[in-house]
Short mmCIF file of the C-alpha atoms (twelve columns), coordinates in Angstrom:
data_MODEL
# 
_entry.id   MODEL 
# 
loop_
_atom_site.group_PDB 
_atom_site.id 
_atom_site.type_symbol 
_atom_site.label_atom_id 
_atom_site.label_alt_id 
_atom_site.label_comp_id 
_atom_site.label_asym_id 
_atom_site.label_seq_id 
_atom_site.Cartn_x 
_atom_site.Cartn_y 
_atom_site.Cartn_z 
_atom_site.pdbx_PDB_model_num 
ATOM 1   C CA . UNK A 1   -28.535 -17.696 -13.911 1 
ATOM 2   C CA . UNK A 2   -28.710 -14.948 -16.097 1 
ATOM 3   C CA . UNK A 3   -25.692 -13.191 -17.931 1 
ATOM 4   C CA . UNK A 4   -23.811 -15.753 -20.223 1 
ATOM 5   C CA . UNK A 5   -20.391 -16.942 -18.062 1 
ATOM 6   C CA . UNK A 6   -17.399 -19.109 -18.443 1 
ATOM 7   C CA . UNK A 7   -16.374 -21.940 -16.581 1 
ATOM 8   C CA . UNK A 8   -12.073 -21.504 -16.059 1 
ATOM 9   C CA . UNK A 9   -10.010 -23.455 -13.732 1 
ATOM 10  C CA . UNK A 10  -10.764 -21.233 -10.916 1 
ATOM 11  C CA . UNK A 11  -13.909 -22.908 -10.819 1 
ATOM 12  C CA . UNK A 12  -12.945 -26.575 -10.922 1 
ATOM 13  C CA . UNK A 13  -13.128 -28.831 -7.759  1 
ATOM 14  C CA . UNK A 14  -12.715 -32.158 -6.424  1 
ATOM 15  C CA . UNK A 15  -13.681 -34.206 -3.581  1 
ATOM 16  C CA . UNK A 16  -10.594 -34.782 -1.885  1 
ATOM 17  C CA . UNK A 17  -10.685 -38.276 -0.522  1 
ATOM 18  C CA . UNK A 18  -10.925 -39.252 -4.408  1 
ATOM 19  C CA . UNK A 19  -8.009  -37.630 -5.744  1 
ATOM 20  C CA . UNK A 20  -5.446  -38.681 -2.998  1 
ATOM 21  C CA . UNK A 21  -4.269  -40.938 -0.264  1 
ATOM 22  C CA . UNK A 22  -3.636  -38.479 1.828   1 
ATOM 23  C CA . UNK A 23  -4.912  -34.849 2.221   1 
ATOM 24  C CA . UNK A 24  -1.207  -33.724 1.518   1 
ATOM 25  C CA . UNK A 25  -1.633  -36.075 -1.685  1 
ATOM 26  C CA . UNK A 26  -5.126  -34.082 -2.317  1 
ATOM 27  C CA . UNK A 27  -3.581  -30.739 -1.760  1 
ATOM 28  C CA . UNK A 28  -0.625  -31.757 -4.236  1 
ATOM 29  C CA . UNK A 29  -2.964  -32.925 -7.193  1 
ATOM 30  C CA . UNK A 30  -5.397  -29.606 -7.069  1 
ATOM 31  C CA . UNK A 31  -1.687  -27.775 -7.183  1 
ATOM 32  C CA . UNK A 32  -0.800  -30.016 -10.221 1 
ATOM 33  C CA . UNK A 33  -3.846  -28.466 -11.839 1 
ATOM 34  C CA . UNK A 34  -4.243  -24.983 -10.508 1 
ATOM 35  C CA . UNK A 35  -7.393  -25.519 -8.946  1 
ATOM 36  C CA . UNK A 36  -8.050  -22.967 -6.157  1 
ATOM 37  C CA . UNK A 37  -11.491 -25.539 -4.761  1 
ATOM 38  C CA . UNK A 38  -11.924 -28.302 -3.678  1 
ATOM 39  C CA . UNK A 39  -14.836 -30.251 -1.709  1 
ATOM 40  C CA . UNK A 40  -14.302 -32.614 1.473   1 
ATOM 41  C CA . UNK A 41  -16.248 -35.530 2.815   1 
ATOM 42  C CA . UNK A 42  -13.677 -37.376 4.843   1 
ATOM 43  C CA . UNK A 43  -10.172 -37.490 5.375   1 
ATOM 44  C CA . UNK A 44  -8.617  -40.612 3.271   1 
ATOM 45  C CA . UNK A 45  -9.278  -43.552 5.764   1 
ATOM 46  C CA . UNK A 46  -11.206 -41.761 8.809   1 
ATOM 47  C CA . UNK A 47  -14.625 -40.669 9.200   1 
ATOM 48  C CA . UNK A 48  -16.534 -37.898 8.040   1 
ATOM 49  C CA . UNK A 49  -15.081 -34.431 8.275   1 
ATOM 50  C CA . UNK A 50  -18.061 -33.199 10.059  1 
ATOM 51  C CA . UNK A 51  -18.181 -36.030 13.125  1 
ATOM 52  C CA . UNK A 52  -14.318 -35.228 13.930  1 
ATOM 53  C CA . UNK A 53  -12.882 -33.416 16.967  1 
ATOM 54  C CA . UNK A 54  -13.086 -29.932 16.055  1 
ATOM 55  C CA . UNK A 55  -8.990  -29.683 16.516  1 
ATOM 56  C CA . UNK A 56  -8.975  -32.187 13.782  1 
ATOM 57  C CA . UNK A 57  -11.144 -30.251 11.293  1 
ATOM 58  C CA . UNK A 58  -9.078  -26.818 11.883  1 
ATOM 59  C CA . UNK A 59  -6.295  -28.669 11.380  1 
ATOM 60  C CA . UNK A 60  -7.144  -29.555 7.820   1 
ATOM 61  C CA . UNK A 61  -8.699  -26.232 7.509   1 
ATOM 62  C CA . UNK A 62  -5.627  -24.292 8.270   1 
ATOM 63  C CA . UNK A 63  -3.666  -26.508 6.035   1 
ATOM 64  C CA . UNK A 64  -5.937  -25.732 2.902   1 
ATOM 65  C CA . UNK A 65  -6.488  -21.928 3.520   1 
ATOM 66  C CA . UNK A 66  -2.210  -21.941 3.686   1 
ATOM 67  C CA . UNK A 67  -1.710  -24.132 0.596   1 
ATOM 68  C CA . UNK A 68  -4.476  -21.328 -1.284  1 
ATOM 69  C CA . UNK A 69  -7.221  -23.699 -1.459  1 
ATOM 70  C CA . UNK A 70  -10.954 -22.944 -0.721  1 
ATOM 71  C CA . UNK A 71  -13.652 -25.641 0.498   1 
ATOM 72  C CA . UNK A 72  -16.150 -25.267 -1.825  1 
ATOM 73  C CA . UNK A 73  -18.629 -27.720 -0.621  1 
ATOM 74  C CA . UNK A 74  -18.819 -30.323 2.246   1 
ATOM 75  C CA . UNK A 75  -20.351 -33.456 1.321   1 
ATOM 76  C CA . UNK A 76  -22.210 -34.699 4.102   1 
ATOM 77  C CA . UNK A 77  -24.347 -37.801 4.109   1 
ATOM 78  C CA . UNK A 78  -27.186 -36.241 6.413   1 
ATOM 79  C CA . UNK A 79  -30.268 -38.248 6.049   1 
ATOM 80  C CA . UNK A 80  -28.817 -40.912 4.083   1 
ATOM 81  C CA . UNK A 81  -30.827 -43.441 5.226   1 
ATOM 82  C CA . UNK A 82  -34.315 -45.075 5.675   1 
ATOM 83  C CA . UNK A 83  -36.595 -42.949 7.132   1 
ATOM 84  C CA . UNK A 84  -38.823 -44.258 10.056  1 
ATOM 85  C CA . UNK A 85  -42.370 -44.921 8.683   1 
ATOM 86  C CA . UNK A 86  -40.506 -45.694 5.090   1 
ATOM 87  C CA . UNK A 87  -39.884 -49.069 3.659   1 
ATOM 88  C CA . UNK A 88  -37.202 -49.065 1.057   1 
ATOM 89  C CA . UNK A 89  -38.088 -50.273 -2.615  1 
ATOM 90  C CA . UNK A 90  -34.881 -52.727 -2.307  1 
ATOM 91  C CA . UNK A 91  -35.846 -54.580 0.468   1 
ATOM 92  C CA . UNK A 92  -32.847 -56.475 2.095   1 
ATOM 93  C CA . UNK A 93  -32.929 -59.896 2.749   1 
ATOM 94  C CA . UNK A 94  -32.707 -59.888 6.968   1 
ATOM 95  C CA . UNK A 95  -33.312 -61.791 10.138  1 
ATOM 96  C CA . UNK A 96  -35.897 -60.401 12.049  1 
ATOM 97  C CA . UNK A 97  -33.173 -59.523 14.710  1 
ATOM 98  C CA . UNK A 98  -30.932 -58.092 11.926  1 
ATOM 99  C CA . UNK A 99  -34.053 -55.992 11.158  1 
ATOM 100 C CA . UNK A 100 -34.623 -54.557 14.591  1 
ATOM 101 C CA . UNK A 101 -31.178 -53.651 14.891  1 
ATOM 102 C CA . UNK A 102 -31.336 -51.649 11.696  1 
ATOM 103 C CA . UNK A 103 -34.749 -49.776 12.251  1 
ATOM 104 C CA . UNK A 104 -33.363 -48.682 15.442  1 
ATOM 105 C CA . UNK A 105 -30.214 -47.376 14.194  1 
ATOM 106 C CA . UNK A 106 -32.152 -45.670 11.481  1 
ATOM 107 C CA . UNK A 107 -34.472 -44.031 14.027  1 
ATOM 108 C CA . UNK A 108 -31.440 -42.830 16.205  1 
ATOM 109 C CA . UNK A 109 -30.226 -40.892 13.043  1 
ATOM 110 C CA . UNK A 110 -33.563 -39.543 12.355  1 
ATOM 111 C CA . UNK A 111 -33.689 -38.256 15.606  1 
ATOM 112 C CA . UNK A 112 -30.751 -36.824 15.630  1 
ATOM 113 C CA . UNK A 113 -30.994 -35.067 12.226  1 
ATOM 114 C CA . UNK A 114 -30.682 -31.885 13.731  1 
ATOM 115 C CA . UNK A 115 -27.837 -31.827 16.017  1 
ATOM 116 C CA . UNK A 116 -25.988 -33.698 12.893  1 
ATOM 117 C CA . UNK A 117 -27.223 -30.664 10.970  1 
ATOM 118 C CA . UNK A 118 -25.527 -28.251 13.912  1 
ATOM 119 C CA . UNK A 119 -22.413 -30.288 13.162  1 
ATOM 120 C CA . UNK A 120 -21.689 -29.783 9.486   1 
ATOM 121 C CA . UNK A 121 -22.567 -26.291 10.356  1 
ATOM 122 C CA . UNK A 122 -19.953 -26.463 12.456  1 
ATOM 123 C CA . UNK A 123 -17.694 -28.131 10.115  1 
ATOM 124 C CA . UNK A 124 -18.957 -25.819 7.445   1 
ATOM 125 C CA . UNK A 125 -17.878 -22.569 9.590   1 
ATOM 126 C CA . UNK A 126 -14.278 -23.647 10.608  1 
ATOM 127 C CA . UNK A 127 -13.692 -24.666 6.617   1 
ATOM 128 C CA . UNK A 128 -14.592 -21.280 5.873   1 
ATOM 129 C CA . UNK A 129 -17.509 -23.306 3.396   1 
ATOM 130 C CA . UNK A 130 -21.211 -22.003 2.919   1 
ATOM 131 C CA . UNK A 131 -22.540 -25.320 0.984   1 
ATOM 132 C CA . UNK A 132 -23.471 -28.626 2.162   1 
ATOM 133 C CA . UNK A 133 -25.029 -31.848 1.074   1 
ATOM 134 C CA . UNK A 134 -27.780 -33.737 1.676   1 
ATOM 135 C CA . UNK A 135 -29.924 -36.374 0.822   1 
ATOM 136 C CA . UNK A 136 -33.746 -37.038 0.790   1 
ATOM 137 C CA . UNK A 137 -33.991 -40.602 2.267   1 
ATOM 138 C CA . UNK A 138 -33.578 -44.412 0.852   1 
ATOM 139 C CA . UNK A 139 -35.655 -44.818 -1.894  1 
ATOM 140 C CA . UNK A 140 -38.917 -46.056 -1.121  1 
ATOM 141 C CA . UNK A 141 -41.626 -47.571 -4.213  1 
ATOM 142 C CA . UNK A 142 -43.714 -44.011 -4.831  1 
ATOM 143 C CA . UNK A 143 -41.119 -41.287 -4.092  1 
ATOM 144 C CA . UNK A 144 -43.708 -38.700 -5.077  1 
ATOM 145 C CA . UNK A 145 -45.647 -40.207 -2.112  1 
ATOM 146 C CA . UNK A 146 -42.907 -39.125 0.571   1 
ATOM 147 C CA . UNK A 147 -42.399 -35.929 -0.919  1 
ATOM 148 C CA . UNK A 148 -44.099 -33.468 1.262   1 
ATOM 149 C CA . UNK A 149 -42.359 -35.254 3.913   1 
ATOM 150 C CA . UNK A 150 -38.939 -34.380 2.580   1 
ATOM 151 C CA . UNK A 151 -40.330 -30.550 1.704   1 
ATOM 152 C CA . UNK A 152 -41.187 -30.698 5.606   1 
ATOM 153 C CA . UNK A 153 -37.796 -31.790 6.475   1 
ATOM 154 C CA . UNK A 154 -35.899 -30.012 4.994   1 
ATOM 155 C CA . UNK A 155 -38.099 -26.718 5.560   1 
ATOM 156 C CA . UNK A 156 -36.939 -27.290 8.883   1 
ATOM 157 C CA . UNK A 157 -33.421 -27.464 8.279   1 
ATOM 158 C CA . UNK A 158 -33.611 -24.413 6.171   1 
ATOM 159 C CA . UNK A 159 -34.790 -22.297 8.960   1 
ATOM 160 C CA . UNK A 160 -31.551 -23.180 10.443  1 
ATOM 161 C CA . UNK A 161 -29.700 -22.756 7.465   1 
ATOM 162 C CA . UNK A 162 -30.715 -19.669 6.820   1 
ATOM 163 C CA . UNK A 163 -29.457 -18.280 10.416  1 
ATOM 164 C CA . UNK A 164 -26.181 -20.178 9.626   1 
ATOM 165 C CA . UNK A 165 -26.099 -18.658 6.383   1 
ATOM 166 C CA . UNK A 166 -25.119 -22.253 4.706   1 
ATOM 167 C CA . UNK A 167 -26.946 -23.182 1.590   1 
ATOM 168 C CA . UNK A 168 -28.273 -27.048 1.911   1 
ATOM 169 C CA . UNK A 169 -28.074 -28.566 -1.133  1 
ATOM 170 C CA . UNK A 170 -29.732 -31.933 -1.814  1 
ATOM 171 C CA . UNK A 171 -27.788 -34.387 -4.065  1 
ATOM 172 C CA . UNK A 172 -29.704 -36.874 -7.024  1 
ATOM 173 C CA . UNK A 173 -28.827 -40.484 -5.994  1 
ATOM 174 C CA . UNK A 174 -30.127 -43.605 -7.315  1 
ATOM 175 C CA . UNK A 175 -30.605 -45.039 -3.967  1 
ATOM 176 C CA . UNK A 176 -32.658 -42.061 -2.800  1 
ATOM 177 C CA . UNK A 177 -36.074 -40.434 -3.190  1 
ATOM 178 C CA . UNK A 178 -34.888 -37.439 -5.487  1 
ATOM 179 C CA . UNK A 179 -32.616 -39.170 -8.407  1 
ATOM 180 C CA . UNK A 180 -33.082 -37.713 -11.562 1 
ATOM 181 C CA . UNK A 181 -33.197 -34.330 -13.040 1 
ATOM 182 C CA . UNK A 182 -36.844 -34.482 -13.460 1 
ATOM 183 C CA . UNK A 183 -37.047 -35.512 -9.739  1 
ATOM 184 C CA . UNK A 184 -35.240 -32.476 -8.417  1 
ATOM 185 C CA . UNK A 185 -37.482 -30.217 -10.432 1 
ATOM 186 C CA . UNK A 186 -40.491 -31.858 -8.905  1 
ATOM 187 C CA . UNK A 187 -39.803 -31.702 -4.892  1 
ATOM 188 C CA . UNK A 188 -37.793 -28.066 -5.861  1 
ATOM 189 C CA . UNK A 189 -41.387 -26.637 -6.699  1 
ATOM 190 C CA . UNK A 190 -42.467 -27.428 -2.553  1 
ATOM 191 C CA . UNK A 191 -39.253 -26.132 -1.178  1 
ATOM 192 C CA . UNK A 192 -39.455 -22.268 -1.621  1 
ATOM 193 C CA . UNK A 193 -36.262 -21.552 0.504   1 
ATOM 194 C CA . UNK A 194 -33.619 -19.847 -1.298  1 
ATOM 195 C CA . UNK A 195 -31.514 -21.915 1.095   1 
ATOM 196 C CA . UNK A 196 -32.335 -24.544 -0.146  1 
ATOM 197 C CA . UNK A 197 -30.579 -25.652 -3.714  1 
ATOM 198 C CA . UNK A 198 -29.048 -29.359 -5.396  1 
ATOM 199 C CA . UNK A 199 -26.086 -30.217 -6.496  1 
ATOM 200 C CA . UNK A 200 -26.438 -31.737 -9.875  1 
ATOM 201 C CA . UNK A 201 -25.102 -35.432 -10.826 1 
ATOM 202 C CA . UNK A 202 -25.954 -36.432 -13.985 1 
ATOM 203 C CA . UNK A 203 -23.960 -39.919 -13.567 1 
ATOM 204 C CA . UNK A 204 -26.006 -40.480 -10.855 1 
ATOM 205 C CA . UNK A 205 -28.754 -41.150 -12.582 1 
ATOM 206 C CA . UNK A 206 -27.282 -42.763 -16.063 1 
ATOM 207 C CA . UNK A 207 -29.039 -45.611 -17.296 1 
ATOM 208 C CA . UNK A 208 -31.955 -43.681 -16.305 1 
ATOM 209 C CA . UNK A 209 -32.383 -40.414 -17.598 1 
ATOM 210 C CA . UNK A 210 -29.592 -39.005 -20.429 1 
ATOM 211 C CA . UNK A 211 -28.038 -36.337 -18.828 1 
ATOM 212 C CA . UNK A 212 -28.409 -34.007 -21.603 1 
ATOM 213 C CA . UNK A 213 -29.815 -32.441 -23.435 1 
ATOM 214 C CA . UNK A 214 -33.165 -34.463 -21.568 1 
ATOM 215 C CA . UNK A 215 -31.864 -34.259 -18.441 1 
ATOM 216 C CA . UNK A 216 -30.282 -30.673 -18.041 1 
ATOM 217 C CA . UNK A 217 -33.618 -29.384 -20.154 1 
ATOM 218 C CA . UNK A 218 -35.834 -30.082 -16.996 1 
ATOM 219 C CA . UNK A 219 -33.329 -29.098 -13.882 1 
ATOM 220 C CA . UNK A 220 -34.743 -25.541 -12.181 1 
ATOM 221 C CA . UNK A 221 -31.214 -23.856 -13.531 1 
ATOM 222 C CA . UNK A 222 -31.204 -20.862 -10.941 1 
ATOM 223 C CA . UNK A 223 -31.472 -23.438 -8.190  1 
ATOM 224 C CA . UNK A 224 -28.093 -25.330 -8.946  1 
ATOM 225 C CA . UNK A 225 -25.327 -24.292 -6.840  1 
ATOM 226 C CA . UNK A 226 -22.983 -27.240 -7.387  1 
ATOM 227 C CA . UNK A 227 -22.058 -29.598 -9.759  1 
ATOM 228 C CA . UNK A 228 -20.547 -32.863 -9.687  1 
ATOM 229 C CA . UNK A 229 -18.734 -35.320 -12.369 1 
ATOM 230 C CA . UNK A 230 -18.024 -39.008 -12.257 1 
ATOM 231 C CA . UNK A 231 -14.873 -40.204 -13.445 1 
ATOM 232 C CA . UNK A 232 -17.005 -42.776 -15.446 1 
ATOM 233 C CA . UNK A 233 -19.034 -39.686 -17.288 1 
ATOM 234 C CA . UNK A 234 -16.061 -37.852 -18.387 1 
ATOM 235 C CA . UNK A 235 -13.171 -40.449 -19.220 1 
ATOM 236 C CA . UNK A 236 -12.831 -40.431 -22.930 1 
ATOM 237 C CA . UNK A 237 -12.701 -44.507 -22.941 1 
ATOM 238 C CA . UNK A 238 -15.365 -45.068 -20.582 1 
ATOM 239 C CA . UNK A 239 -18.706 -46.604 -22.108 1 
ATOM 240 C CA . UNK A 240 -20.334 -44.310 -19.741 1 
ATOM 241 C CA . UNK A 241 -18.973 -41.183 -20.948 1 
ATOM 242 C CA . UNK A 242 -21.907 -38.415 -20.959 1 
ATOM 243 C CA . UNK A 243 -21.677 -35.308 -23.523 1 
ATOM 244 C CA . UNK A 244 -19.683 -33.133 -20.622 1 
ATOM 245 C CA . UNK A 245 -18.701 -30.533 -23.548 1 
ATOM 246 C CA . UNK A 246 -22.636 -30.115 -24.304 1 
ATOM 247 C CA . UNK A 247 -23.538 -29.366 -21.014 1 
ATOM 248 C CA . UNK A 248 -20.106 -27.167 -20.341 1 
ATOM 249 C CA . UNK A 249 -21.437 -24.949 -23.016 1 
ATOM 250 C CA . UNK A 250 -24.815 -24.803 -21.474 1 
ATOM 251 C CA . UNK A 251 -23.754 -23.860 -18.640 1 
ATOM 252 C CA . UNK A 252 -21.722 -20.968 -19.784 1 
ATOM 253 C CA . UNK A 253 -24.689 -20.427 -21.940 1 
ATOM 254 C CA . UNK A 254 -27.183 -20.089 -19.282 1 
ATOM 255 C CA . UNK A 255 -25.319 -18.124 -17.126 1 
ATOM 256 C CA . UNK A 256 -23.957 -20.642 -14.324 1 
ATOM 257 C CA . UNK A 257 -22.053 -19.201 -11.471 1 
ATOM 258 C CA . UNK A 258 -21.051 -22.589 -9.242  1 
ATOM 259 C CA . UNK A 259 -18.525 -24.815 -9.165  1 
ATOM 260 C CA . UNK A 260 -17.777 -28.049 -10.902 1 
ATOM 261 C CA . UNK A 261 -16.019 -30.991 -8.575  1 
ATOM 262 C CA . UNK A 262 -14.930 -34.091 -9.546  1 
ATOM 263 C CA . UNK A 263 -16.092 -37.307 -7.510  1 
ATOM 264 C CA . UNK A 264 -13.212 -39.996 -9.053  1 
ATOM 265 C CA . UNK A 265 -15.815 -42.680 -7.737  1 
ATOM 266 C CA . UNK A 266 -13.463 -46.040 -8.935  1 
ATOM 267 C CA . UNK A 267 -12.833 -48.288 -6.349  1 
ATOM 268 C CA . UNK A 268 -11.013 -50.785 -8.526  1 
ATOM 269 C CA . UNK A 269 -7.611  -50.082 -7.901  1 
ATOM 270 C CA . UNK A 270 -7.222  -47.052 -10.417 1 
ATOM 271 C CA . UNK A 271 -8.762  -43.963 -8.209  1 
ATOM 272 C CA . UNK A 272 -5.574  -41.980 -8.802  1 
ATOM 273 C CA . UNK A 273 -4.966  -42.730 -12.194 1 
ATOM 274 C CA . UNK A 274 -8.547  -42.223 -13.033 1 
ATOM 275 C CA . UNK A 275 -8.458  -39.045 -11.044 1 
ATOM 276 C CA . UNK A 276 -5.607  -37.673 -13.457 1 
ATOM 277 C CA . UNK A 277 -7.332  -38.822 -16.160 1 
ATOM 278 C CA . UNK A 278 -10.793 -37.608 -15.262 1 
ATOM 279 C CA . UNK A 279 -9.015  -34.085 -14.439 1 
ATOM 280 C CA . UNK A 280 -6.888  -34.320 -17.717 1 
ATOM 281 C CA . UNK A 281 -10.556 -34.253 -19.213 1 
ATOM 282 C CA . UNK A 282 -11.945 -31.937 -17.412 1 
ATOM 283 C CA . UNK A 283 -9.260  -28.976 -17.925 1 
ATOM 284 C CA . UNK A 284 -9.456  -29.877 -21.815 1 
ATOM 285 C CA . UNK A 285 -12.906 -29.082 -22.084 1 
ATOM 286 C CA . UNK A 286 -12.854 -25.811 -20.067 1 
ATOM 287 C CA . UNK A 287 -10.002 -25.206 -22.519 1 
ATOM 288 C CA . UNK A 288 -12.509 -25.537 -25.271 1 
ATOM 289 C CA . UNK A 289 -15.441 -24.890 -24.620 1 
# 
């Protein structure tokens, strides 16, 4: 970041599995709003984009690119999990069968952390996207203890990236090791890798950390290459509602060149009406700001 910007609609996203039923219902609400991004995890009611038939993921692909929409950023939930050798801080209340059952599954994904990688590449490549997500592992009591760990890991991955030419971007999450701003600036400093970045959600860590100006003040700014908002942290009646117009203006301010998605993130009943509303929002303060 360097030159002072402006964030316009052009720049606005969404995931699309939160602002429709359908991806034709997706496509129609970015239209509603002239937004020319938007991010994908899953299809409304099927499985992640990136563990699909490859048929199915051009198909979607072909029907964004001919509706004028560009995938921004595919939000996978690589390493999502408990790593082996890890023991979560919430521990779950399980039979010791139940417990096998889920250490094994857990190992099978570790294992196969790289050909998943290979796939959202894949997935990455047909949607025409050059950002993904990913996570840093289920949250265990010390995350500073398993942080050379996830600098290894993702090291690895980055060596990849970088011959995909895919930027991996690794996503604050309450459950996880990384989930604050001050977190991401701490494992940022032991992942050199311009290939590696984060995608920034303040909501995800509310209650927490205030997003701003304590939370934003600490992030590694040249580092963020996405953005997120919860439905909850822009809303104007939500109790939750973070200072969005603060942090819009210091991010034109400080010269940010990313996008901005909305995740709806209700499951209540209201996801589309909260999606309009969250949107509504969202286009008033780029108006403004």
């Amino acid at each position: 970041m360097a030159a002072k910007t402006h964030i316009d609609p052009s720049r606005i996203s969404a995931i699309t599995d939160e602002i429709g039923l359908s991806t034709l219902e997706s496509i129609a609400f970015a239209h509603f709003y002239g937004m020319q991004n938007v991010e994908i995890r899953n299809p409304p009611g099927r499985k992640e984009y990136f563990t699909l038939p490859e048929a199915e993921i051009k198909a979607d692909a072909d029907l964004f690119a001919k509706e004028g929409l560009k995938v921004s950023f595919v939000n996978s939930s690589l390493l999502k999990f408990t790593w082996p050798g890890t023991e979560p801080a919430r521990r779950r209340t399980e039979t010791p069968e139940a417990r096998d059952k889920r250490l094994a599954t857990e190992k099978l994904r570790w294992d196969q952390r790289i050909n998943d990688l290979q796939k959202v590449f894949r997935c990455a490549h047909i949607m025409g996207c050059d950002k993904v997500r990913v996570f840093t592992g289920a949250r265990v009591a010390d995350p500073t203890a398993v942080y050379p760990r996830i600098a290894d890991t993702l090291g690895e991955m980055s060596k990849l990236a970088e011959k995909e030419k895919i930027y991996l971007l690794l996503e604050n999450e309450g459950s996880q090791n990384v989930a604050t701003a001050a977190e991401i600036a701490g494992i940022m400093k032991l992942i050199p890798s311009r290939w590696v970045g984060y995608n920034w959600d303040p909501h995800n860590a509310y209650g927490t950390e205030k997003a701003y100006p304590e939370g934003y003040g600490l992030l590694p700014r040249e580092r963020m290459l996405n953005l997120q908002i919860k439905g909850k942290g822009v809303m104007p009646e939500s109790p939750e509602k973070e200072n969005w117009r603060a942090i819009f203006a210091a991010l034109n301010n400080d010269g940010y060149a990313g996008k901005v998605g909305l995740e709806t993130h209700l499951f209540d009943g209201s996801l589309i009406t909260a999606a309009h509303k969250s949107m509504d929002e969202i286009m008033k303060i780029v108006r403004e700001v």
